[in-house]
C-alpha positions as CSV (number, residue, x, y, z in Angstrom):
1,X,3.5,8.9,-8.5
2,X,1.9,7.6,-5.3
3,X,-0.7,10.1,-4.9
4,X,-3.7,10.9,-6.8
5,X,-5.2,14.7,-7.6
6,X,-8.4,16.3,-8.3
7,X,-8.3,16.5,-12.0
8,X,-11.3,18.8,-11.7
9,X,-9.7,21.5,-10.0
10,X,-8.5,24.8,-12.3
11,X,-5.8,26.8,-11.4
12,X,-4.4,29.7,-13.7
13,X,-1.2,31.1,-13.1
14,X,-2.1,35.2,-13.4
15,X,0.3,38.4,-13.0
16,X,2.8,38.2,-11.0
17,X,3.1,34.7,-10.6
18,X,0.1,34.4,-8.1
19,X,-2.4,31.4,-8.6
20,X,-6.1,32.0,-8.9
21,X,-8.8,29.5,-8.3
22,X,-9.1,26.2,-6.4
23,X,-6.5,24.1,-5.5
24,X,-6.3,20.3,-6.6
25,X,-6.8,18.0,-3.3
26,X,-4.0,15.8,-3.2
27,X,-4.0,12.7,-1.4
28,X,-1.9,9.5,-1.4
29,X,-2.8,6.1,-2.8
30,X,-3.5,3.1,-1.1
31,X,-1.9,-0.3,-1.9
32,X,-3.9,-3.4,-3.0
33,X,-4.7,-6.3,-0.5
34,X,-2.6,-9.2,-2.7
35,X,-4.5,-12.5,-2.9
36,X,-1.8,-14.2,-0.6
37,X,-3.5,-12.3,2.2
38,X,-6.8,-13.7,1.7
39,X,-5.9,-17.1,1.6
40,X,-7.8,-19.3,4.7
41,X,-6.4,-18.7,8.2
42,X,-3.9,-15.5,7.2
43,X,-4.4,-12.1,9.1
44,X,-3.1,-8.9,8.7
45,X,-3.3,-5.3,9.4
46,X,-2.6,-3.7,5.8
47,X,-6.1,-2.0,5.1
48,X,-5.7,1.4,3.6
49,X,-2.0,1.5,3.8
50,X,-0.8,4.6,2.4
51,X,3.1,5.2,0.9
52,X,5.9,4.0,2.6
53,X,3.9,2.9,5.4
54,X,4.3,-1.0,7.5
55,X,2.1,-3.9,8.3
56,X,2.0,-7.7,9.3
57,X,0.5,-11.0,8.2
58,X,-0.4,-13.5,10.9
59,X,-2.0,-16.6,11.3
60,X,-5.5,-16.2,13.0
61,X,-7.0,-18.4,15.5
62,X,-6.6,-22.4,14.9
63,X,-3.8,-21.6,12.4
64,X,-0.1,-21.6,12.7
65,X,3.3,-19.7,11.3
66,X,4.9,-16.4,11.1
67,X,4.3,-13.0,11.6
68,X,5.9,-11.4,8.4
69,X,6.4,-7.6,8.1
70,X,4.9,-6.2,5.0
71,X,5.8,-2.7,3.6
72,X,3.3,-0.8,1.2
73,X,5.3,0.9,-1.4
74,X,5.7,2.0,-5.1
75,X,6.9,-0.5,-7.2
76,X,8.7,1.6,-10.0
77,X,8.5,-1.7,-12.6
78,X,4.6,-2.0,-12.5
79,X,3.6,1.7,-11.6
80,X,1.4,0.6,-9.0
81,X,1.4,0.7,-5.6
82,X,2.1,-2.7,-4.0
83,X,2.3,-4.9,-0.9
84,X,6.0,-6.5,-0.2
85,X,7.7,-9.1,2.2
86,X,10.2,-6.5,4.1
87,X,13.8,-8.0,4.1
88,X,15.0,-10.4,4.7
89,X,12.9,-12.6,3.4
90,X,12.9,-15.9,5.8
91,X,10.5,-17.8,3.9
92,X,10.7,-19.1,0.1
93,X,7.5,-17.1,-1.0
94,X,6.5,-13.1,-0.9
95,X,4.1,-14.0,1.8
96,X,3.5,-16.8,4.1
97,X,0.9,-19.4,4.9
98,X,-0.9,-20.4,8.0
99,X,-0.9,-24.2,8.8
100,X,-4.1,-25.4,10.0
């Protein structure tokens, strides 16, 4: 479920099992920045984050807290592929904030 195909390819099974025409470019999905990441003084390094792939939140300059290890993943309840807080979680939200 975490990667999308070229619904415009056509490919017919003929004789003897062999495949004729062009084959459908798969490639995987990317997750969503979440809101939480956009929020004033937060930084991270989760832009085009494929399946099953890490990243980190920070605070940027003038800003303090955390780093936090984010994972990009699909999330089987929504169908969509998300950004999560990896385990364990330290902090009492799914993301942090920066303290100005």
């Amino acid at each position: 479920p975490a990667y999308e195909v070229d619904e415009d390819a056509v490919v017919t099974c003929g004789p003897k099992g062999r495949f004729t025409g062009d084959m459908p470019a798969v490639s995987p999905m990317t997750c969503a920045i979440p809101d939480a990441l956009t929020e004033a003084g937060v930084q991270h390094t989760c832009v085009d984050q494929t399946i099953d792939t890490y990243c980190w939140s920070y605070c940027g300059a003038g800003y303090s807290g955390a780093f936090t290890q984010l994972w990009c993943g699909w999330d089987q309840t929504t169908e969509t592929m998300v950004i999560k807080q990896v385990q364990p979680v330290y902090l009492a939200s799914d993301y942090h904030s920066c303290i100005p």
